[in-house]
Biopython code that builds the backbone (N, CA, C, O; Angstrom):
import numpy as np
from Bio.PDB.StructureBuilder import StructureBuilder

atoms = [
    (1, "UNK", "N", (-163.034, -118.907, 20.030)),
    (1, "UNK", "CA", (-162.147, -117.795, 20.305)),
    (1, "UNK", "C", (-161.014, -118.256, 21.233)),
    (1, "UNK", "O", (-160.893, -119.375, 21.731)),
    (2, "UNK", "N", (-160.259, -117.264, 21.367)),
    (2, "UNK", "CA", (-159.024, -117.872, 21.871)),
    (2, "UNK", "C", (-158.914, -117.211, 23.072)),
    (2, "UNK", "O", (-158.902, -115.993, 22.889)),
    (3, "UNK", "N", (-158.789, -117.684, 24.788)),
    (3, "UNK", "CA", (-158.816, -117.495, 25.559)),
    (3, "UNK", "C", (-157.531, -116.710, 26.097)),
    (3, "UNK", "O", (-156.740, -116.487, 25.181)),
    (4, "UNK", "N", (-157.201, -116.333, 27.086)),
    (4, "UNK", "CA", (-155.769, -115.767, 27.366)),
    (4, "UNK", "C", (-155.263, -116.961, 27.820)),
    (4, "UNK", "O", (-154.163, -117.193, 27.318)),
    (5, "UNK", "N", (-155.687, -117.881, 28.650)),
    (5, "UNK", "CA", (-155.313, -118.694, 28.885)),
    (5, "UNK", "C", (-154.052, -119.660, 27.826)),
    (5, "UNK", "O", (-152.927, -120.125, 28.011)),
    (6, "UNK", "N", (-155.344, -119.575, 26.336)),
    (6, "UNK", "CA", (-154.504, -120.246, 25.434)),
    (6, "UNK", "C", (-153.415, -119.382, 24.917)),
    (6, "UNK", "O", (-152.722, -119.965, 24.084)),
    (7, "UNK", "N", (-153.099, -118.288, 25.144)),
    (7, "UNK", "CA", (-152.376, -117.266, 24.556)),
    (7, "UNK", "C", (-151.491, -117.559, 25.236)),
    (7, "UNK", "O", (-150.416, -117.640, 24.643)),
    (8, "UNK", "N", (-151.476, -117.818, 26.564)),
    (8, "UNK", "CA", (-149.952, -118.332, 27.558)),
    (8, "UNK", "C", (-149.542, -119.460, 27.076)),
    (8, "UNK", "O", (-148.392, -119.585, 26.654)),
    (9, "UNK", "N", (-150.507, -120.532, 27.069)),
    (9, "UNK", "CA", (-149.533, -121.550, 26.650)),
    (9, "UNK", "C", (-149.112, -121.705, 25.461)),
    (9, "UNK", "O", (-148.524, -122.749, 25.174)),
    (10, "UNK", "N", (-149.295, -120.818, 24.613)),
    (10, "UNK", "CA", (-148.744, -120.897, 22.551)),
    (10, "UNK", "C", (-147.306, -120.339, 23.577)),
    (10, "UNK", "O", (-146.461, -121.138, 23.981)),
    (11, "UNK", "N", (-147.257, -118.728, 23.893)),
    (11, "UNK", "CA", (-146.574, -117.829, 24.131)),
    (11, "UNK", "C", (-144.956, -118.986, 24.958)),
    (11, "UNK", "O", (-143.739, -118.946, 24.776)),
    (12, "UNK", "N", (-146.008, -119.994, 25.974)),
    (12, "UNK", "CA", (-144.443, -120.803, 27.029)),
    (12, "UNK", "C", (-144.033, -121.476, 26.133)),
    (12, "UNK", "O", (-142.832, -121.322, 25.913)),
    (13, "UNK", "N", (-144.635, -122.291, 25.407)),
    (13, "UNK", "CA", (-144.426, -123.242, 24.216)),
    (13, "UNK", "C", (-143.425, -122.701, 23.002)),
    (13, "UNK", "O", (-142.561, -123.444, 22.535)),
    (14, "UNK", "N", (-143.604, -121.450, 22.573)),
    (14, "UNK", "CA", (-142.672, -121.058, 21.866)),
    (14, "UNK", "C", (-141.144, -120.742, 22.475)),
    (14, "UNK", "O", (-140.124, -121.321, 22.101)),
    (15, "UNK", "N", (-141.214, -119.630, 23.562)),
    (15, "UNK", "CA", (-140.155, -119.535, 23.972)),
    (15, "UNK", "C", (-139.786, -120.605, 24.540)),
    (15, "UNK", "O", (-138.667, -120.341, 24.979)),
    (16, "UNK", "N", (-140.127, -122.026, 24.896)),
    (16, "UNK", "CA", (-139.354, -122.890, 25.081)),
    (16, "UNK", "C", (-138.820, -123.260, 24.316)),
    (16, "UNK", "O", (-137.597, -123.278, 24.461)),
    (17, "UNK", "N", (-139.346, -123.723, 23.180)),
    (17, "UNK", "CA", (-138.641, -123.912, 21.413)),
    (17, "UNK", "C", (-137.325, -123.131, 21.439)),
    (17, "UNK", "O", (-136.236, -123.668, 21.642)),
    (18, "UNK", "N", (-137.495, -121.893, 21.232)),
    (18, "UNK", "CA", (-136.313, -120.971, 21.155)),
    (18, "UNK", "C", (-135.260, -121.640, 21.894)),
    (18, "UNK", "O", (-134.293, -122.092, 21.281)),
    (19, "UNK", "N", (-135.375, -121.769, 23.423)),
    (19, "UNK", "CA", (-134.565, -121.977, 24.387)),
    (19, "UNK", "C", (-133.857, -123.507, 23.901)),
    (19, "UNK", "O", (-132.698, -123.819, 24.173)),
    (20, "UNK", "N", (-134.698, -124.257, 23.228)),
    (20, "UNK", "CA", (-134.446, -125.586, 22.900)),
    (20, "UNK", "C", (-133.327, -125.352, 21.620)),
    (20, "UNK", "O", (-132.203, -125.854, 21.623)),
    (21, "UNK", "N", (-133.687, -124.781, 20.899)),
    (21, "UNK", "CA", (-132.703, -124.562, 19.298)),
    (21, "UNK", "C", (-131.855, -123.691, 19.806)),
    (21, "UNK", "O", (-130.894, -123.437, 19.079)),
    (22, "UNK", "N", (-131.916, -123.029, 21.057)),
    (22, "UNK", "CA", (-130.219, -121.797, 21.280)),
    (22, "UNK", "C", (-129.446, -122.858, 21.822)),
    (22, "UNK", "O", (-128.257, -122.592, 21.651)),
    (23, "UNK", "N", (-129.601, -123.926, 22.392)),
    (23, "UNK", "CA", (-128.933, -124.855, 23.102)),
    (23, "UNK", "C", (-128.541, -125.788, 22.500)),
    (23, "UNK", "O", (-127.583, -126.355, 23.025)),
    (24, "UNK", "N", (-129.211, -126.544, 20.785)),
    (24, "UNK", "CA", (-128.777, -127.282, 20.321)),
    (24, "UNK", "C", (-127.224, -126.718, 19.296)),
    (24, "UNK", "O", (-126.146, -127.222, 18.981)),
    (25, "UNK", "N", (-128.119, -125.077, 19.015)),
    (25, "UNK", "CA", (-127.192, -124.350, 18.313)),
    (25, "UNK", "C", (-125.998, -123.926, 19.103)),
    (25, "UNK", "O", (-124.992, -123.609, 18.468)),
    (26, "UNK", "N", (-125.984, -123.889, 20.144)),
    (26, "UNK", "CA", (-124.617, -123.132, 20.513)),
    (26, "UNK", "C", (-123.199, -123.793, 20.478)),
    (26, "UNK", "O", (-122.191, -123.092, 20.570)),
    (27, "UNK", "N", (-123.137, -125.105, 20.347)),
    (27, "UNK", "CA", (-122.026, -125.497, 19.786)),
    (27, "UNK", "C", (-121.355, -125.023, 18.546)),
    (27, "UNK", "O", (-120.162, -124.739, 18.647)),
    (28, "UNK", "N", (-122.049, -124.870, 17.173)),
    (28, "UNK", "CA", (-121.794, -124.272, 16.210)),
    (28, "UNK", "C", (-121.319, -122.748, 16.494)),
    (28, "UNK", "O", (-120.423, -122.293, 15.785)),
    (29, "UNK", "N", (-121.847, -122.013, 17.428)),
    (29, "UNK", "CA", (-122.360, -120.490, 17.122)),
    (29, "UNK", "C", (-120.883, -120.553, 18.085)),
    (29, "UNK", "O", (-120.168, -119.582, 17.840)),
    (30, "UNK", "N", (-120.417, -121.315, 18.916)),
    (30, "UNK", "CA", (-119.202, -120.944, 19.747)),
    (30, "UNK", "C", (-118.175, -121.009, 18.580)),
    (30, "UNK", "O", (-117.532, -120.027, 18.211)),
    (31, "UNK", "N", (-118.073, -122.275, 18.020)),
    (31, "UNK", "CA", (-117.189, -122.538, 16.913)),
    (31, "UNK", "C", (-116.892, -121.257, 16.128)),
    (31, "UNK", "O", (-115.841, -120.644, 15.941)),
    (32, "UNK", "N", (-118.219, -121.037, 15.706)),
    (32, "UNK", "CA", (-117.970, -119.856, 14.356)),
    (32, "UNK", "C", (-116.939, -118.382, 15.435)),
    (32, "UNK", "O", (-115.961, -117.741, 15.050)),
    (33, "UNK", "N", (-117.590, -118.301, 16.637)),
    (33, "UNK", "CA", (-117.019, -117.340, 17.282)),
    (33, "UNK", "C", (-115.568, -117.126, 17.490)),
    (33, "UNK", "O", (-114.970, -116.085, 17.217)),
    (34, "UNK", "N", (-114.899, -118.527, 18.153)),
    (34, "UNK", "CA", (-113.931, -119.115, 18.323)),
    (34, "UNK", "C", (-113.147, -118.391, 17.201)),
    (34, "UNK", "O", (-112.369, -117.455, 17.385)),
    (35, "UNK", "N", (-113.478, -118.984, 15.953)),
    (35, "UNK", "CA", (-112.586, -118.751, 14.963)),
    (35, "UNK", "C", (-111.852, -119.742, 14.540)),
    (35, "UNK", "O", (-110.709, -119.629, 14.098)),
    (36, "UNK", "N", (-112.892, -121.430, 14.737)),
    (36, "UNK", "CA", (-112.107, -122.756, 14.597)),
    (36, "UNK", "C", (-111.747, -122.786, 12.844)),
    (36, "UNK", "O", (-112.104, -121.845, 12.135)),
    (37, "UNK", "N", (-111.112, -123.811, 12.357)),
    (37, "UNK", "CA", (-110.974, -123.721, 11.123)),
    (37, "UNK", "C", (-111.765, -124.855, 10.498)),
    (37, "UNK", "O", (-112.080, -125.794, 11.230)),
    (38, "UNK", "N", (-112.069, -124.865, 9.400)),
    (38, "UNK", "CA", (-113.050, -125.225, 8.473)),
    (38, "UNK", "C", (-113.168, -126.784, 8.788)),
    (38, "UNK", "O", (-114.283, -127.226, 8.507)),
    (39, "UNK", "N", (-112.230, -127.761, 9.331)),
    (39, "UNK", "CA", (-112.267, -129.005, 9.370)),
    (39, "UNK", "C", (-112.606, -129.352, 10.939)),
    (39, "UNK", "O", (-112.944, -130.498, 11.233)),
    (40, "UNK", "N", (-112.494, -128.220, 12.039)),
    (40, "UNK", "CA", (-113.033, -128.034, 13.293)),
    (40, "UNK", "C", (-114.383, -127.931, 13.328)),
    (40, "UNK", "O", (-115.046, -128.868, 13.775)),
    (41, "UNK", "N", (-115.002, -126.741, 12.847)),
    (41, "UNK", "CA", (-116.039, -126.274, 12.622)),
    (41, "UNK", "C", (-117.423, -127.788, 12.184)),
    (41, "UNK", "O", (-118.504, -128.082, 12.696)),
    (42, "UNK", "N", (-116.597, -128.392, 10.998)),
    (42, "UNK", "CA", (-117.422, -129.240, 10.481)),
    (42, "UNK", "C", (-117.751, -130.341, 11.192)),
    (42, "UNK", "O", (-118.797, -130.981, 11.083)),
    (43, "UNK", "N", (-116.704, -130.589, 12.037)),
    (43, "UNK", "CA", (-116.756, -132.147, 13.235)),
    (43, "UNK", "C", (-118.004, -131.655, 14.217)),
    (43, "UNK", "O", (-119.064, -132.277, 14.291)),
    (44, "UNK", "N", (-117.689, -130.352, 15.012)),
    (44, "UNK", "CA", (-118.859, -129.400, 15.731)),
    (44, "UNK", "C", (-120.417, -129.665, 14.941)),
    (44, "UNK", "O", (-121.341, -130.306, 15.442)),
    (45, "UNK", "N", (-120.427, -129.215, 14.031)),
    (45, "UNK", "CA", (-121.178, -129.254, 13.367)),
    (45, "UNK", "C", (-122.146, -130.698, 13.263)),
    (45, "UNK", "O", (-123.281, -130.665, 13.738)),
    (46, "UNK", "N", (-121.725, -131.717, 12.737)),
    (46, "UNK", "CA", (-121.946, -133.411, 12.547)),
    (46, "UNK", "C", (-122.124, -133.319, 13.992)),
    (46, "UNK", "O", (-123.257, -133.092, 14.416)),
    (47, "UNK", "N", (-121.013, -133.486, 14.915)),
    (47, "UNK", "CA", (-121.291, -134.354, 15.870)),
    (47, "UNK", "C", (-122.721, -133.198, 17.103)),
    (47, "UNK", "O", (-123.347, -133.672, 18.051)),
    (48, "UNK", "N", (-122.788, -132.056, 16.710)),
    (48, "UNK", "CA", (-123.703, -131.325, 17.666)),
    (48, "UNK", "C", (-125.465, -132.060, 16.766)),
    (48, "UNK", "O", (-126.408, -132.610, 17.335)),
    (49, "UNK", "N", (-125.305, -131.772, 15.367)),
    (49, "UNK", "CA", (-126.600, -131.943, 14.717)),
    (49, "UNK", "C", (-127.100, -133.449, 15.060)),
    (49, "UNK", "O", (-128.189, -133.928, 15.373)),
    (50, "UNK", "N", (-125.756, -133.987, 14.848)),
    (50, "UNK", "CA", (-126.547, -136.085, 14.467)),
    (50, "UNK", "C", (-126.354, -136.255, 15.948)),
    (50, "UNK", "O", (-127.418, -136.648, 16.426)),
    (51, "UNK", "N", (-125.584, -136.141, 16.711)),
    (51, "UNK", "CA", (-125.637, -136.842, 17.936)),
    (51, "UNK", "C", (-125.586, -136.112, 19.346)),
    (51, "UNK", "O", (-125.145, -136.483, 20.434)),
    (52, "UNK", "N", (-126.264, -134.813, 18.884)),
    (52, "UNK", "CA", (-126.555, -133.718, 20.192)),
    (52, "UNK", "C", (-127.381, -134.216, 21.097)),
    (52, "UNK", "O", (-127.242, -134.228, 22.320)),
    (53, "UNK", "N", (-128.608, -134.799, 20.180)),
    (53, "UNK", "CA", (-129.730, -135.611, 21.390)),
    (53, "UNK", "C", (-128.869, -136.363, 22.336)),
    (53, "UNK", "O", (-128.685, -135.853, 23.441)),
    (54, "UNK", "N", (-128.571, -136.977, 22.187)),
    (54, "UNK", "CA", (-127.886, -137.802, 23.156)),
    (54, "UNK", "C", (-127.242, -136.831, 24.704)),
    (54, "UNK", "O", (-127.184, -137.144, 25.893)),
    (55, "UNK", "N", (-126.974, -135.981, 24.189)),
    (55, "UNK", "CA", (-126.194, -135.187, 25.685)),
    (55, "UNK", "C", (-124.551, -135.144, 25.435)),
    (55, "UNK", "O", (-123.867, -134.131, 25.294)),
    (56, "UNK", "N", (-124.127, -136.475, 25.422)),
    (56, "UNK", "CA", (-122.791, -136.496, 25.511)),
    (56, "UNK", "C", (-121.810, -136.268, 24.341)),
    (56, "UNK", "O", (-120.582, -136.200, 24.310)),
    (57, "UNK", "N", (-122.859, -136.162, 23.294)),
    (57, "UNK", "CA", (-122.369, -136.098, 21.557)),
    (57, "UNK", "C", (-122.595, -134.227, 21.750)),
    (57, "UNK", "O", (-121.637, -133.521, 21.438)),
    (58, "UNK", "N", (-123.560, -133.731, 22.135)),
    (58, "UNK", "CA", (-123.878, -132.129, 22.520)),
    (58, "UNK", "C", (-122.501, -131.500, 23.122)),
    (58, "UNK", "O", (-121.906, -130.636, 22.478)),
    (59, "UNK", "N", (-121.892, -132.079, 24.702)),
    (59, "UNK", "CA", (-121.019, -131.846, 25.394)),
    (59, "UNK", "C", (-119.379, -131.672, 24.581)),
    (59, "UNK", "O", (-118.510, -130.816, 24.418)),
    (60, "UNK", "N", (-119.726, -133.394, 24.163)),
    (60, "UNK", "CA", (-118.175, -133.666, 22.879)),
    (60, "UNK", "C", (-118.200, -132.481, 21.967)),
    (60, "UNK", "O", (-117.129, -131.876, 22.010)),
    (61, "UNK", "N", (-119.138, -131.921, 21.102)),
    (61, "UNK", "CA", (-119.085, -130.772, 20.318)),
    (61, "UNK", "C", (-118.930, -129.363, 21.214)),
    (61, "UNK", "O", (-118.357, -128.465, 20.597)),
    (62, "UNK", "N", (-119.262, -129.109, 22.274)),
    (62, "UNK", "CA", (-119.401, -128.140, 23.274)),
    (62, "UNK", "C", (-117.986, -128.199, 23.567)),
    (62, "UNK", "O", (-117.464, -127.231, 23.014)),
    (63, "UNK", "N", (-117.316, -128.737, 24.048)),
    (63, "UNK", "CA", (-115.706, -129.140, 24.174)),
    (63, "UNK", "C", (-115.376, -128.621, 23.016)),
    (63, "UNK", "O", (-115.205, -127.407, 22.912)),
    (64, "UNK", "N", (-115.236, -129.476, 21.956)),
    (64, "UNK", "CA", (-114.293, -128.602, 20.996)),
    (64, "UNK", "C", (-114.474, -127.779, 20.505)),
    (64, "UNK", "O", (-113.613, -127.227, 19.821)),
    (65, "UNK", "N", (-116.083, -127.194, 20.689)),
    (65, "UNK", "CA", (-115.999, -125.478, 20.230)),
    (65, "UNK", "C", (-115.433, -124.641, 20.454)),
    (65, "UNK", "O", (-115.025, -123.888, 19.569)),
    (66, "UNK", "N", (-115.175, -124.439, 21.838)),
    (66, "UNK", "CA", (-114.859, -123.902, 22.566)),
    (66, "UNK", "C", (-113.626, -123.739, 23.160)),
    (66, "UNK", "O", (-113.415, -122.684, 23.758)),
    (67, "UNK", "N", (-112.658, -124.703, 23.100)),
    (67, "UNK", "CA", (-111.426, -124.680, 23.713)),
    (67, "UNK", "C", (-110.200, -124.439, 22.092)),
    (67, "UNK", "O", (-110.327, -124.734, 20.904)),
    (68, "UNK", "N", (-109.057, -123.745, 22.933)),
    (68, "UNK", "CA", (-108.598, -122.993, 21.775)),
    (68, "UNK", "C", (-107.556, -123.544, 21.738)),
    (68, "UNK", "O", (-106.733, -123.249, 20.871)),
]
sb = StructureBuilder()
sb.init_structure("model")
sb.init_model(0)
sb.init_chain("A")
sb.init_seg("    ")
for serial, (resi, resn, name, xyz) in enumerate(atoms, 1):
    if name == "N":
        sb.init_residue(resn, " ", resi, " ")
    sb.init_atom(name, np.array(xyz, "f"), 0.0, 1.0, " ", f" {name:<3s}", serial, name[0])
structure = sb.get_structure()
């Protein structure tokens, strides 16, 4: 059976997930907001997905989402 105990840690574990994919996603989700155009959008896109891990490939897409 499943303890409460284990019910907290599924419960931190998920909402950390979440917190993890709103942060990889928000480069895109600024873009789309922004209102960048289709060849903006797509650089955001590449450079947040392939080289977000990194931090500074995340930031580089975070930059041009965002600035108008």
């Amino acid at each position: 059976m499943f303890n409460v105990s284990d019910i907290l840690i599924f419960v931190k574990y998920f909402i950390s997930a979440l917190i993890v994919v709103g942060i990889v996603f928000a480069p895109a989700y600024l873009a789309r907001v922004t209102g960048k155009g289709k060849y903006d959008m797509l650089l955001v896109r590449i450079f947040s997905w392939l080289f977000g891990w990194t931090g500074i490939g995340w930031l580089w897409a975070l930059f041009i989402s965002s600035k108008k």
